[in-house]
C-alpha positions as CSV (number, residue, x, y, z in Angstrom):
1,X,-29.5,18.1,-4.0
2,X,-26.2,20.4,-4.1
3,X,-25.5,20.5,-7.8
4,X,-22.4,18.6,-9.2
5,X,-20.0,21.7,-9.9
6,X,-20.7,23.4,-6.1
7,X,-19.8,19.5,-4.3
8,X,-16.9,19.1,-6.9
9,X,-15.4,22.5,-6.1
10,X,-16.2,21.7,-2.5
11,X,-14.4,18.0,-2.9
12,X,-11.6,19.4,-4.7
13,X,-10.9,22.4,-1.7
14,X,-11.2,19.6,0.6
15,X,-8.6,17.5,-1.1
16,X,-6.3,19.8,-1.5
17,X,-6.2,21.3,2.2
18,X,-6.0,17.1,3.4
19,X,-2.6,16.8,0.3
20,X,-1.4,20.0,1.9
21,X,-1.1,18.7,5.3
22,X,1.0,15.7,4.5
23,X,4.6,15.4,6.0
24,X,6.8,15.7,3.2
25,X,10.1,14.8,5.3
26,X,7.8,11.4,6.2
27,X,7.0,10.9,2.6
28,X,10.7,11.5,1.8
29,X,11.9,8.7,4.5
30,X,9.7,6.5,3.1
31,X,10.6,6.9,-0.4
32,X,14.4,6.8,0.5
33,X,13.1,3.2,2.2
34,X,11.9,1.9,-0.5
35,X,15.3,2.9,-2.9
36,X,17.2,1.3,-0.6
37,X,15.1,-1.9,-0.6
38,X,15.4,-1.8,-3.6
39,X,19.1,-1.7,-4.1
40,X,20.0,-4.3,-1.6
41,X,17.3,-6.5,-2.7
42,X,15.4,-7.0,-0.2
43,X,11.7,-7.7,-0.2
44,X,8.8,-4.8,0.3
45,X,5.6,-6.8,1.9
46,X,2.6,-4.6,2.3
47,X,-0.5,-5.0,4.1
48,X,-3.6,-3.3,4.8
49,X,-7.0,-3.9,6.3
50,X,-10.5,-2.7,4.9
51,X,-10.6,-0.7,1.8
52,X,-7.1,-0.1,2.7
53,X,-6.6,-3.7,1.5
54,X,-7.4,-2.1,-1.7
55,X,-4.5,0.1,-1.5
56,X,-1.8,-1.9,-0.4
57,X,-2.6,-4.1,-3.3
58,X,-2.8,-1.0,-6.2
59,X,0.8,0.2,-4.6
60,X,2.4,-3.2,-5.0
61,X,1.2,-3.2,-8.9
62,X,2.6,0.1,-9.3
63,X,5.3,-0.8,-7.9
64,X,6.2,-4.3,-9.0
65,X,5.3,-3.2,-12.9
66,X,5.4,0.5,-13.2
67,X,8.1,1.9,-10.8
68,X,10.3,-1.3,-11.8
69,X,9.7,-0.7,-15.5
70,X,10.3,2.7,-15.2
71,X,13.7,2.3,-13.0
72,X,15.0,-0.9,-14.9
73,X,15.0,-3.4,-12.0
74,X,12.7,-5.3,-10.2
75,X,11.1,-4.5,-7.0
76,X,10.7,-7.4,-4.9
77,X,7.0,-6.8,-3.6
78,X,4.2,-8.4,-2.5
79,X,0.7,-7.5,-1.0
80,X,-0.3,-9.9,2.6
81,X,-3.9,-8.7,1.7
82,X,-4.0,-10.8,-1.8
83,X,-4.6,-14.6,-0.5
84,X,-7.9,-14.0,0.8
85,X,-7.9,-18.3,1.0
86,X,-4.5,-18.2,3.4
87,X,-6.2,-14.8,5.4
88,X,-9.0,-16.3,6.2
89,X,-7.9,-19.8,7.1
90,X,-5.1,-18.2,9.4
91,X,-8.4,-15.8,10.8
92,X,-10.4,-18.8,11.6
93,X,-7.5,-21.2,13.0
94,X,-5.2,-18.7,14.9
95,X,-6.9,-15.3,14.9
96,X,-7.4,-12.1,12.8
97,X,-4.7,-10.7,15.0
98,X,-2.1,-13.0,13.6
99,X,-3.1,-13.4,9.6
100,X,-0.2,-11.0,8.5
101,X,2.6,-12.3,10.7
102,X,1.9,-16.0,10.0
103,X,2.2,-15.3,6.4
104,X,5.6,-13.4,7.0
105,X,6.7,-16.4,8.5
106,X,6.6,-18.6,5.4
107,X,8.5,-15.6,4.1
């Protein structure tokens, strides 16, 4: 068994030459999308699929509490992946394909 401070250091290398590699002009659009959501209001809905699920439902905490908290107005946000009831109803009557776009619909 490698010991724990040889796979951390190994993890940690790893993770930092994967951070390094990440667009920053892409990151930048998409922060600049988000601003301008916010100021005219408009609603953010964010979905993912898997553990990615996960994610999209941790970034729409942050950002409905935190990143509204910390910039004095409300995001309007919500996470597709949170109504597992609604997903998999939609899943088993229409198809797996559609469980994000019939939601936006009620929307």
């Amino acid at each position: 068994m490698i010991p724990m401070d040889e796979w951390l250091k190994k993890y940690l290398e790893e993770f930092s030459r994967v951070v390094s590699k990440i667009p920053r002009a892409q990151v930048e659009d998409f922060a600049n999308e988000v601003r301008k959501a916010l100021i005219e209001e408009r609603r953010i809905f964010v979905v993912g699929n898997g553990g990615s699920a996960s994610n999209a439902s941790h970034f729409v905490t942050d950002l409905g509490k935190g990143a509204s908290l910390a910039v004095g107005k409300s995001f309007k946000c919500a996470s597709l992946c949170d109504n597992v009831s609604w997903i998999t109803a939609l899943a088993n009557d229409e198809s797996f394909d559609e469980v994000y776009v019939e939601q936006l619909k009620n929307f």
